[in-house]
N, CA, C and O atoms as a MOPAC input file, in Angstrom:
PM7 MOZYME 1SCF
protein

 N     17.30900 1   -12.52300 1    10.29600 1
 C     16.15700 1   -13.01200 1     9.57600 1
 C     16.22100 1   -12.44700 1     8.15900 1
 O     16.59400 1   -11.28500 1     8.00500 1
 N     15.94600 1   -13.05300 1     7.32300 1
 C     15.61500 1   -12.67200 1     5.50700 1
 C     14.48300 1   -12.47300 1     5.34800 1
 O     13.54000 1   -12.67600 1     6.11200 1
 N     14.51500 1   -12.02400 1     4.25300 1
 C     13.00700 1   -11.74100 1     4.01000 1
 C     12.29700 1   -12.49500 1     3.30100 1
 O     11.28000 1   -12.27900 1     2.64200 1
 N     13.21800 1   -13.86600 1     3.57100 1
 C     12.23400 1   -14.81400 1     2.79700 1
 C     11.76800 1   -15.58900 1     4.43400 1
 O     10.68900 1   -16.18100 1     4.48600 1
 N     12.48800 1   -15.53200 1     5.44700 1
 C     11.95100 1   -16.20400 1     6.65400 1
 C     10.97500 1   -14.81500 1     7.40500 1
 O     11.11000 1   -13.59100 1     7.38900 1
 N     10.04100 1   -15.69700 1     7.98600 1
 C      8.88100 1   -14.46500 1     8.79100 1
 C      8.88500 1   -14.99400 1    10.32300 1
 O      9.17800 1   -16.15400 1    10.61100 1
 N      8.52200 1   -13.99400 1    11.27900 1
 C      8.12300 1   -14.04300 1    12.23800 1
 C      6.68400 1   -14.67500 1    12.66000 1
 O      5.68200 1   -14.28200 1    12.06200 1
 N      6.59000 1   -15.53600 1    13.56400 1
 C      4.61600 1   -15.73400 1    13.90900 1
 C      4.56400 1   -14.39200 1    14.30800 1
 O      4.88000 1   -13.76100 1    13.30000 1
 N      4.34500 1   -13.62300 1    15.20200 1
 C      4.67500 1   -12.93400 1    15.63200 1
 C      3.65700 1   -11.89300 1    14.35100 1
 O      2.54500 1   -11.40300 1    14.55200 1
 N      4.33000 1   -11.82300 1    13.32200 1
 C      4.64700 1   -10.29800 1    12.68300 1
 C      3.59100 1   -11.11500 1    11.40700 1
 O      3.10100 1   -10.26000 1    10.66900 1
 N      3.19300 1   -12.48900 1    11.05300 1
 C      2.75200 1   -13.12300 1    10.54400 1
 C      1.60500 1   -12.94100 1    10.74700 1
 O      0.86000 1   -12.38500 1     9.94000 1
 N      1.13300 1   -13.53500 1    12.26600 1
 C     -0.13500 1   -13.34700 1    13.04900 1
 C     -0.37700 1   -11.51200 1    12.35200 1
 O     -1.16100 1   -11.11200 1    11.49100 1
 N      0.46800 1   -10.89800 1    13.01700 1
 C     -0.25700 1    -9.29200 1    12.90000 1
 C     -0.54100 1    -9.25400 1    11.31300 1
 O     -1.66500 1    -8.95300 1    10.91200 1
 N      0.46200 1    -9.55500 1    10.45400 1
 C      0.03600 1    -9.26700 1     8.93500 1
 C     -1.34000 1    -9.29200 1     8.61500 1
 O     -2.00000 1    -8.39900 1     8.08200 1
 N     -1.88700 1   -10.97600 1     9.19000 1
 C     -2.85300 1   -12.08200 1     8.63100 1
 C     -4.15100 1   -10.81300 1     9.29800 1
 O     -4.93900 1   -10.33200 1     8.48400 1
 N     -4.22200 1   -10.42500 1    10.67500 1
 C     -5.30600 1    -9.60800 1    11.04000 1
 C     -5.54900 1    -8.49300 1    10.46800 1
 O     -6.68100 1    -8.02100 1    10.35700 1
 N     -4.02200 1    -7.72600 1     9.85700 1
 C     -4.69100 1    -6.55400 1     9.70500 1
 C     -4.93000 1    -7.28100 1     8.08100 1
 O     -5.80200 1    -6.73200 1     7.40800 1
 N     -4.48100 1    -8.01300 1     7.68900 1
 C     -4.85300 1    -7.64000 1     5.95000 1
 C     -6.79200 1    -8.51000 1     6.23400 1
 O     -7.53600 1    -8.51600 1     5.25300 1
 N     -7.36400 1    -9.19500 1     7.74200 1
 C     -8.79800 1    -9.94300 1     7.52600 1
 C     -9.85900 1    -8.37900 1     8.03400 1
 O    -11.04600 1    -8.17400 1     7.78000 1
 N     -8.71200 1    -7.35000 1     8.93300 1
 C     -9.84900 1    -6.60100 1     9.56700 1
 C    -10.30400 1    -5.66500 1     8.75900 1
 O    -11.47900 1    -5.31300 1     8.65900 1
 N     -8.97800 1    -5.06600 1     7.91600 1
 C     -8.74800 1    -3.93400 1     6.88100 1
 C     -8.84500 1    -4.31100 1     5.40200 1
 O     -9.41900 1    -3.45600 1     4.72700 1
 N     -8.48800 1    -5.21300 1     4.84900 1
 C     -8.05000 1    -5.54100 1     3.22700 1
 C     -9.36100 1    -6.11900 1     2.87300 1
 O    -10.03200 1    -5.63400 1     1.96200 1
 N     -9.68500 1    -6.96900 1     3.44600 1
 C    -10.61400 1    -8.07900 1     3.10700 1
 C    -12.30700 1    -7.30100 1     2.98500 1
 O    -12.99300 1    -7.51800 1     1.98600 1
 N    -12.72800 1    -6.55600 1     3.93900 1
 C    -13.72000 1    -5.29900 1     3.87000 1
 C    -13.70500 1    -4.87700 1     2.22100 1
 O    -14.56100 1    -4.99200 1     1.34400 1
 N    -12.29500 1    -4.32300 1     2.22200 1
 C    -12.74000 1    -3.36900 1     1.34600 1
 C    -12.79900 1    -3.82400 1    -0.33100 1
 O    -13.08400 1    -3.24400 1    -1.37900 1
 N    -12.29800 1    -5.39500 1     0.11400 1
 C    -12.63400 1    -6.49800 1    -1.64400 1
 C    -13.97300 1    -6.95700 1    -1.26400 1
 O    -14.22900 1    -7.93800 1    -1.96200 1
 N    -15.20500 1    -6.61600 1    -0.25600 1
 C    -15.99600 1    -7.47900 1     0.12400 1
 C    -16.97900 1    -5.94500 1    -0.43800 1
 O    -17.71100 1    -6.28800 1    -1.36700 1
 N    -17.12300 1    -4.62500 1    -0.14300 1
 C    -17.36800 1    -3.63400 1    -0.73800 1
 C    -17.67900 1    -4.01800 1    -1.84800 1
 O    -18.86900 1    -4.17900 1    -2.11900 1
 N    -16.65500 1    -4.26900 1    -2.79500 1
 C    -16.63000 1    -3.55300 1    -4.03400 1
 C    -15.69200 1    -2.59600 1    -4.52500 1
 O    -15.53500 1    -1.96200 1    -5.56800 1
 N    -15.12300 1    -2.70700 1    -3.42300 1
 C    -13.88900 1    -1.38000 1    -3.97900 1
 C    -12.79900 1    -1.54400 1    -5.07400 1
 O    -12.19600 1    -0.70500 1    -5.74200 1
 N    -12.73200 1    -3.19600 1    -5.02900 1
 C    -11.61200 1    -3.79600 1    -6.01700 1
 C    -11.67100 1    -3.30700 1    -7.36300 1
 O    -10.80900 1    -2.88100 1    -8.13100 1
 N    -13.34700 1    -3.53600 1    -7.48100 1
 C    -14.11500 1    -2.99100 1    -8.72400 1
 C    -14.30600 1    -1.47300 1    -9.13200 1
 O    -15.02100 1    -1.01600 1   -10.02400 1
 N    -13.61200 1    -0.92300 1    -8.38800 1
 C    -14.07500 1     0.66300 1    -8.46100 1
 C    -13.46900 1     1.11200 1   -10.00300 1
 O    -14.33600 1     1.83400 1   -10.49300 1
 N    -12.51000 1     0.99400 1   -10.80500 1
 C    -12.34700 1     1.07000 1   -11.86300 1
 C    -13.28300 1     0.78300 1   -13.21900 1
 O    -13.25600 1     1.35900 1   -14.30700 1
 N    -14.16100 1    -0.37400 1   -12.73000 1
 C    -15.03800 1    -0.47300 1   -13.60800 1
 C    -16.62400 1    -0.05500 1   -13.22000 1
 O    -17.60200 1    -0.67700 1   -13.63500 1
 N    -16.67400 1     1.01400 1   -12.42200 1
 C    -17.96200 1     1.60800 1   -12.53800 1
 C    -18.62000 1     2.14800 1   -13.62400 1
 O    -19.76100 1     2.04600 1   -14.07400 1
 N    -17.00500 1     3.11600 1   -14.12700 1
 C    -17.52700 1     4.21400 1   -15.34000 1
 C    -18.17000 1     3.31900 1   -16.06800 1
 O    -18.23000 1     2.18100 1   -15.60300 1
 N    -18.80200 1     3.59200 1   -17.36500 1
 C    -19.39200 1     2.70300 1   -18.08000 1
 C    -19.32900 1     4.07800 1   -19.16000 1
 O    -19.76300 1     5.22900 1   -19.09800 1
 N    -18.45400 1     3.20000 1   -20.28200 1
 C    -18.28900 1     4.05100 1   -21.29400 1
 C    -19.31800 1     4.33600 1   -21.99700 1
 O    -20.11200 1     3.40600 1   -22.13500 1
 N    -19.75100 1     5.97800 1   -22.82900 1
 C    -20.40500 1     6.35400 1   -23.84600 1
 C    -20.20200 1     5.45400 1   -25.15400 1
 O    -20.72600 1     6.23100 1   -25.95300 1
 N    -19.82700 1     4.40900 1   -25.89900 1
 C    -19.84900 1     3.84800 1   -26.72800 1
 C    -19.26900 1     2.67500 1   -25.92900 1
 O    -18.59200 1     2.65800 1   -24.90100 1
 N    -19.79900 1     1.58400 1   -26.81000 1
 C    -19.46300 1     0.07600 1   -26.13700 1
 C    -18.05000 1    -0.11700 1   -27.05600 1
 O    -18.12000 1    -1.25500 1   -27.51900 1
 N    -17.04600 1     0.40100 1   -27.41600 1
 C    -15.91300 1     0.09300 1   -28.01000 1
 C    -14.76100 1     0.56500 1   -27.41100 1
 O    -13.65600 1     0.16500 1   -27.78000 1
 N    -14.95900 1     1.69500 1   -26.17400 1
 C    -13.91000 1     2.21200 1   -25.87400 1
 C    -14.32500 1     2.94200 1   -24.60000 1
 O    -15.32100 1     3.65600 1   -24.48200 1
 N    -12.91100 1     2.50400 1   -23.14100 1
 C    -12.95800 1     3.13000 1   -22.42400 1
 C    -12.08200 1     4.36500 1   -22.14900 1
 O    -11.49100 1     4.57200 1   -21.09000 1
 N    -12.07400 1     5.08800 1   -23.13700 1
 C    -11.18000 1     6.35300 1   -23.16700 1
 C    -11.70200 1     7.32300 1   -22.59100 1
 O    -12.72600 1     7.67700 1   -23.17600 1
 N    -11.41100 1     8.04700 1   -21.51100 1
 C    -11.24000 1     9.38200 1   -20.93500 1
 C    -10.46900 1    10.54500 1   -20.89400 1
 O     -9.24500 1    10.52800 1   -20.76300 1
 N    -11.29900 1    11.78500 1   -21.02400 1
 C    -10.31500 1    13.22000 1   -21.26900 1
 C    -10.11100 1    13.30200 1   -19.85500 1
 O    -10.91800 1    13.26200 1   -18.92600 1
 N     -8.77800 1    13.43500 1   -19.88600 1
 C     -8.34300 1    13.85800 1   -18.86000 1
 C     -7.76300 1    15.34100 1   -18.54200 1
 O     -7.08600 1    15.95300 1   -19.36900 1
 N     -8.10100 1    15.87300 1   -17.23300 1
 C     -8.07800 1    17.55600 1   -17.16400 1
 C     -6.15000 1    17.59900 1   -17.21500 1
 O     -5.67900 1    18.44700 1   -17.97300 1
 N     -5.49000 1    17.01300 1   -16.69600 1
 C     -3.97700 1    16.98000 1   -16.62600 1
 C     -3.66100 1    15.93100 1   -17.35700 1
 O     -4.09000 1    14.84100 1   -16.97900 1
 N     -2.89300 1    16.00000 1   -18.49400 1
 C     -2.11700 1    14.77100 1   -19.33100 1
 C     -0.93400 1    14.75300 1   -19.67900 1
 O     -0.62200 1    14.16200 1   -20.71200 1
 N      0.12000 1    15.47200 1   -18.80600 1
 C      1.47200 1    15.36500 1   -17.52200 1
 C      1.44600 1    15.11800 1   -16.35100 1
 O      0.45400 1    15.59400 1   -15.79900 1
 N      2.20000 1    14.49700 1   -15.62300 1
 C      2.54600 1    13.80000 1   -14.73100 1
 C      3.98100 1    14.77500 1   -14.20700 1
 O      4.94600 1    14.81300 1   -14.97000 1
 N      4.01400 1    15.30700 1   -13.27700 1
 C      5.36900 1    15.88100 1   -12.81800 1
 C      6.07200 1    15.24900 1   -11.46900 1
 O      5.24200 1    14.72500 1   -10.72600 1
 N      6.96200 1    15.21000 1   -11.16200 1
 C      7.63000 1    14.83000 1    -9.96800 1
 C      6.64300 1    14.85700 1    -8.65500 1
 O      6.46000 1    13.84100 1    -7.98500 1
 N      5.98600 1    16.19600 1    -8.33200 1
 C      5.53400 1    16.26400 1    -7.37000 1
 C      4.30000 1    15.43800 1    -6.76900 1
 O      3.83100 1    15.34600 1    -5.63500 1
 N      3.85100 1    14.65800 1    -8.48500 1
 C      2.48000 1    13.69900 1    -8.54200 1
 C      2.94200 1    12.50600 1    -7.96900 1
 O      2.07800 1    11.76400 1    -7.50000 1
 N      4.03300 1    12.18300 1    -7.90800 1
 C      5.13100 1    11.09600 1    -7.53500 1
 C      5.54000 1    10.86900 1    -6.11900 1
 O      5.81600 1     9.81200 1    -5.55300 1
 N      5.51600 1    12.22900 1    -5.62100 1
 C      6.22700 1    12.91100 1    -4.05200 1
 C      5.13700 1    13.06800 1    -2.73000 1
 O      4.35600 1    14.02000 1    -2.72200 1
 N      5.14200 1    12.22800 1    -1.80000 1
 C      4.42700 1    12.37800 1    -0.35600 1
 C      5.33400 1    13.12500 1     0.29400 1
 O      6.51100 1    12.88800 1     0.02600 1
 N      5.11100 1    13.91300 1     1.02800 1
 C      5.50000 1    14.26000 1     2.41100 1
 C      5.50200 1    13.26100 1     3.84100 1
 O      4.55200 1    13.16200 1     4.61800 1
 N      6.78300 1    12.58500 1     3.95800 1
 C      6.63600 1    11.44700 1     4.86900 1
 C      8.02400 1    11.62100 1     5.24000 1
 O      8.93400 1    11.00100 1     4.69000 1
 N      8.20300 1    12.52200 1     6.23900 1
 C      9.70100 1    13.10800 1     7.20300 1
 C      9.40900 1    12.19300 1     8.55700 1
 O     10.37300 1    11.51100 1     8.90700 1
 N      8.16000 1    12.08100 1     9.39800 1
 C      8.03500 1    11.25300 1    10.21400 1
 C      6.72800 1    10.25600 1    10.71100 1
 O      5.70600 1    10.49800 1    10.06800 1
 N      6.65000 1     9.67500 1    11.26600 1
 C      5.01200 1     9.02500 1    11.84600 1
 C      4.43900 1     9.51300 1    11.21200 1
 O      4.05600 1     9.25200 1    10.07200 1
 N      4.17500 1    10.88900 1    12.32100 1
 C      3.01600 1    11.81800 1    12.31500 1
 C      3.03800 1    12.26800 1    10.95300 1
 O      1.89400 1    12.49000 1    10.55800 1
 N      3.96900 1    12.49400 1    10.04900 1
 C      3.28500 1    13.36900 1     8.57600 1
 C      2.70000 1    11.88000 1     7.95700 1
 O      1.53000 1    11.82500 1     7.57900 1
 N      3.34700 1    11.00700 1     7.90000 1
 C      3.18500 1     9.94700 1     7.10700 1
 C      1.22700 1     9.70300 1     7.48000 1
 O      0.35100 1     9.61500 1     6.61900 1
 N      1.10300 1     9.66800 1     8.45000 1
 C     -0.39100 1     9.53200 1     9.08900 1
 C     -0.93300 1    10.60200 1     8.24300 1
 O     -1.58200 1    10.30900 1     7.23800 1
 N     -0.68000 1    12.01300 1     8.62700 1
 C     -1.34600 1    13.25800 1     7.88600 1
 C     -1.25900 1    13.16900 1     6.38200 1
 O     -2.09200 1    13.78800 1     5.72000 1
 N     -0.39400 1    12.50800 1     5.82700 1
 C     -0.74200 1    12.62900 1     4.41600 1
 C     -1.34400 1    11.60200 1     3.91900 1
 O     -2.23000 1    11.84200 1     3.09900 1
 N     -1.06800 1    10.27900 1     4.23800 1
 C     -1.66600 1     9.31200 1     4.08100 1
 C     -3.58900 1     9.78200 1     4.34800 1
 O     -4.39900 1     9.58100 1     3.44300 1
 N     -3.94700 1    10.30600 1     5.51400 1
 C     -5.67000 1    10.34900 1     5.56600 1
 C     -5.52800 1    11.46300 1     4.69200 1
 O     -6.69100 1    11.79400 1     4.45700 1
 N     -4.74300 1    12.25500 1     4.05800 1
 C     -5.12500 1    13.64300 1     3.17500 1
 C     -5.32300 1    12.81200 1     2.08400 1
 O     -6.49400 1    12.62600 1     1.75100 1
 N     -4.33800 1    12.20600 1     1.38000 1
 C     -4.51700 1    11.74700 1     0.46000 1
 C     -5.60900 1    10.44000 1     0.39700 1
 O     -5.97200 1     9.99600 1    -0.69300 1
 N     -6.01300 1     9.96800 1     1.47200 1
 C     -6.98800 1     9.06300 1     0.96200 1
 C     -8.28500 1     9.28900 1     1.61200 1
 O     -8.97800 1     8.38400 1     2.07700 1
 N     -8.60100 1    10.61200 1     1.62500 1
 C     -9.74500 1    11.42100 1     2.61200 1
 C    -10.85200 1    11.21900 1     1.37400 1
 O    -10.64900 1    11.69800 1     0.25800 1
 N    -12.02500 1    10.46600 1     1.70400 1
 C    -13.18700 1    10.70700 1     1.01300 1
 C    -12.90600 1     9.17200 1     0.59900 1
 O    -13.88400 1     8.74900 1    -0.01700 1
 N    -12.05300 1     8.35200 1     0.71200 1
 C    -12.18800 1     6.98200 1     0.09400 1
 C    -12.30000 1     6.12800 1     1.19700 1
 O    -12.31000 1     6.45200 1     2.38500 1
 N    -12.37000 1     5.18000 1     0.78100 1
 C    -12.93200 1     3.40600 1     1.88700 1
 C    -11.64400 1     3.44400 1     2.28200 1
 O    -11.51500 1     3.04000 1     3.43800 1
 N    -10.28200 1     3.89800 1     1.57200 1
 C     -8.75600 1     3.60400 1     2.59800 1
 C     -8.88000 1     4.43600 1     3.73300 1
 O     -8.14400 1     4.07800 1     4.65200 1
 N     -9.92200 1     5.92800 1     4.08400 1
 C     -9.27800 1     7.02900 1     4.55300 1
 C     -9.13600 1     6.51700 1     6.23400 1
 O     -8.67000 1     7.27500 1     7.08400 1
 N     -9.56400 1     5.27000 1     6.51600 1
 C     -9.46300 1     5.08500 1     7.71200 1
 C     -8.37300 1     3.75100 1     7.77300 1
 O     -8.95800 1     2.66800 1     7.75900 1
 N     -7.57000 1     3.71200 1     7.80900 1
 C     -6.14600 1     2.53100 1     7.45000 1
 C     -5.26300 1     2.96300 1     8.02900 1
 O     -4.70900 1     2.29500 1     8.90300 1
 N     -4.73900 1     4.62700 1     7.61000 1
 C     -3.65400 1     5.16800 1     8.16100 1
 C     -2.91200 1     4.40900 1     9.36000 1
 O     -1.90900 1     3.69800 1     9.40400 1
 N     -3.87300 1     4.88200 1    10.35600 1
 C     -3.57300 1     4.67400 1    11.98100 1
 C     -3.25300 1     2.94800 1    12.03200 1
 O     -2.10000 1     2.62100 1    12.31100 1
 N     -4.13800 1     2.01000 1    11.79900 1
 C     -3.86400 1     1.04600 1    11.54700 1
 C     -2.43700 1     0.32500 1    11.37700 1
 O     -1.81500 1    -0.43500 1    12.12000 1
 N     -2.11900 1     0.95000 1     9.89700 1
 C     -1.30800 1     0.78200 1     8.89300 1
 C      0.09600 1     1.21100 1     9.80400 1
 O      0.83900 1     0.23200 1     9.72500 1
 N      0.50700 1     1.87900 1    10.32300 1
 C      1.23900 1     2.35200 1    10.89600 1
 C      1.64600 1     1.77000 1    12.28600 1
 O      2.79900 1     1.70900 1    12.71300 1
 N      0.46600 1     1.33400 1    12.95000 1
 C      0.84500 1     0.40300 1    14.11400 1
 C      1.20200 1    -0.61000 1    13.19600 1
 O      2.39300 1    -0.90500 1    13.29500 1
 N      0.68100 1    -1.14400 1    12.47300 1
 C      1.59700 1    -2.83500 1    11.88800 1
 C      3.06100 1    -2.45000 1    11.74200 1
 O      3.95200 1    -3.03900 1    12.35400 1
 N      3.27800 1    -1.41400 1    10.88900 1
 C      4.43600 1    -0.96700 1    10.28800 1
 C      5.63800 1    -0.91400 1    11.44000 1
 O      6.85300 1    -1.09500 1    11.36300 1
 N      4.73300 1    -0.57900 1    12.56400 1
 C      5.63500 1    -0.68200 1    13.98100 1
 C      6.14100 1    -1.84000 1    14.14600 1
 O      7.35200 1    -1.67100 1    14.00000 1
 N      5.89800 1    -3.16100 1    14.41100 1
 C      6.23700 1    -4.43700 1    14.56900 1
 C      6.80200 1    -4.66400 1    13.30700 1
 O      6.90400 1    -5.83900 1    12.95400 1
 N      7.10300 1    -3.97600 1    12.72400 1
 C      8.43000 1    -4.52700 1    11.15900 1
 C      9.74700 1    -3.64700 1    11.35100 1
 O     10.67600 1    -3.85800 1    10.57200 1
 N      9.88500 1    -2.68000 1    12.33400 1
 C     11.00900 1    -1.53000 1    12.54500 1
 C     12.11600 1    -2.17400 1    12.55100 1
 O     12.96100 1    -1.96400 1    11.68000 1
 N     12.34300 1    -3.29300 1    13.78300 1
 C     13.00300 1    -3.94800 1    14.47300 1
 C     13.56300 1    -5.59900 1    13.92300 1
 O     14.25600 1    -6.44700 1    14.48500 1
 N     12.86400 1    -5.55600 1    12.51100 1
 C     13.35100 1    -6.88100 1    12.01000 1
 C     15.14200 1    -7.10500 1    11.60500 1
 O     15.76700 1    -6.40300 1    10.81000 1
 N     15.67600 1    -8.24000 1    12.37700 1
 C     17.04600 1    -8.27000 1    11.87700 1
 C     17.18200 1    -8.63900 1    10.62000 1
 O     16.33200 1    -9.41300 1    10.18200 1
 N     18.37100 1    -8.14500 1     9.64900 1
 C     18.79000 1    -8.32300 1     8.30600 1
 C     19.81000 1    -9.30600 1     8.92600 1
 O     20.37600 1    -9.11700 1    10.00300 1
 N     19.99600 1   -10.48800 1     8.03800 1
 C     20.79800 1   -11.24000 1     7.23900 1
 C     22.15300 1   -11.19600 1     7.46600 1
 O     22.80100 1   -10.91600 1     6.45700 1
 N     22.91400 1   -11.41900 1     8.66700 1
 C     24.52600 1   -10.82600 1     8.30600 1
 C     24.94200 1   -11.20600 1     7.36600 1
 O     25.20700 1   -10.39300 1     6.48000 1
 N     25.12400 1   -12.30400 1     7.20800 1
 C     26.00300 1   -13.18800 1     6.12400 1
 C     25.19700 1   -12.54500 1     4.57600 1
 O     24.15500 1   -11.88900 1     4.58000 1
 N     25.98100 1   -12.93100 1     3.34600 1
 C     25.60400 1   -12.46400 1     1.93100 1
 C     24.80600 1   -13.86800 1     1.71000 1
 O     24.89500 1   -14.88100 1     2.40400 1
 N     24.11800 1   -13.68200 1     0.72200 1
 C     22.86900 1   -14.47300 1     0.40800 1
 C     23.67700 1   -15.44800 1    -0.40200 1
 O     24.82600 1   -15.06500 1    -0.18000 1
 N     23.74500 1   -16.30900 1    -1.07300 1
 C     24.09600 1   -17.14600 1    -1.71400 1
 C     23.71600 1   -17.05500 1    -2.91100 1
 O     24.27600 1   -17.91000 1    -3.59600 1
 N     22.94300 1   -16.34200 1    -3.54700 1
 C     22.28100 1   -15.78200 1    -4.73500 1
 C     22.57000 1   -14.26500 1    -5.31200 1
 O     22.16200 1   -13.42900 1    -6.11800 1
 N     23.39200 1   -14.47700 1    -4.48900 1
 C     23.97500 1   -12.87000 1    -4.92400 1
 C     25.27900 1   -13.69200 1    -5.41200 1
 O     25.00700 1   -13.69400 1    -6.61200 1
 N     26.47600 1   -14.37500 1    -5.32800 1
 C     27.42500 1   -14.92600 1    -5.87100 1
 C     26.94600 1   -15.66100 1    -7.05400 1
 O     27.84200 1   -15.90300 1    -7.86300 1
 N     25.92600 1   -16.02500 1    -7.32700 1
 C     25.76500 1   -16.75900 1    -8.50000 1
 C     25.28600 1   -15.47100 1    -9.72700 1
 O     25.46400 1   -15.41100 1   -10.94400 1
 N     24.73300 1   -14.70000 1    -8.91700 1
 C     24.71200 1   -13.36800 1   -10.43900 1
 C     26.08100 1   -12.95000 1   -10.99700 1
 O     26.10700 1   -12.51600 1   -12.14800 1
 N     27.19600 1   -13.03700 1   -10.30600 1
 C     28.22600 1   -12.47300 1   -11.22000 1
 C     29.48600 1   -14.08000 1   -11.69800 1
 O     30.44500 1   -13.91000 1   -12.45000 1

């Protein structure tokens, strides 16, 4: 299978979790959460920010297996509308383990060179 062909199967599961999980949290308001602040002057949404570097480690999860991927995932999204997805997120992720790749070369890969 490619990843341009899908499974019903893995289709069906996509379509539920993105109506039980995704769809909630654009129905919230959460989409909008960026535009709560409401700037001190109507010309500019500029903010001081306490850190204005970015290092590797801002970049870096801890995700060796399942179980950390679960634990960091609710750490990192503990106190937000995602913090309950994890578990979810991870059973879907299960029904994608097992997808076959493509033996043959794509036909679009010979036309790039």
């Amino acid at each position: 299978m490619s990843s341009t062909e899908s499974d019903p199967q893995q289709t069906k599961a996509l379509i539920k979790f993105y109506q039980k999980h995704v769809l909630p949290l654009c129905k919230s308001g959460m989409a909008d959460a960026q535009w709560t602040h409401v700037p001190d002057g109507p010309n500019t949404f500029y903010l001081t920010r306490k850190a204005t570097r970015m290092t590797r480690a801002d970049f870096e999860l801890p995700v060796a297996d399942e179980a950390q991927i679960a634990r960091t995932l609710r750490a990192h999204w503990k106190g937000t509308s995602l913090e309950t997805i994890p578990d979810p997120l991870l059973k879907l992720a299960r029904q994608f383990e097992h997808t076959q790749r493509q033996a043959q070369v794509s036909a679009f890969v010979y036309e790039m060179f």
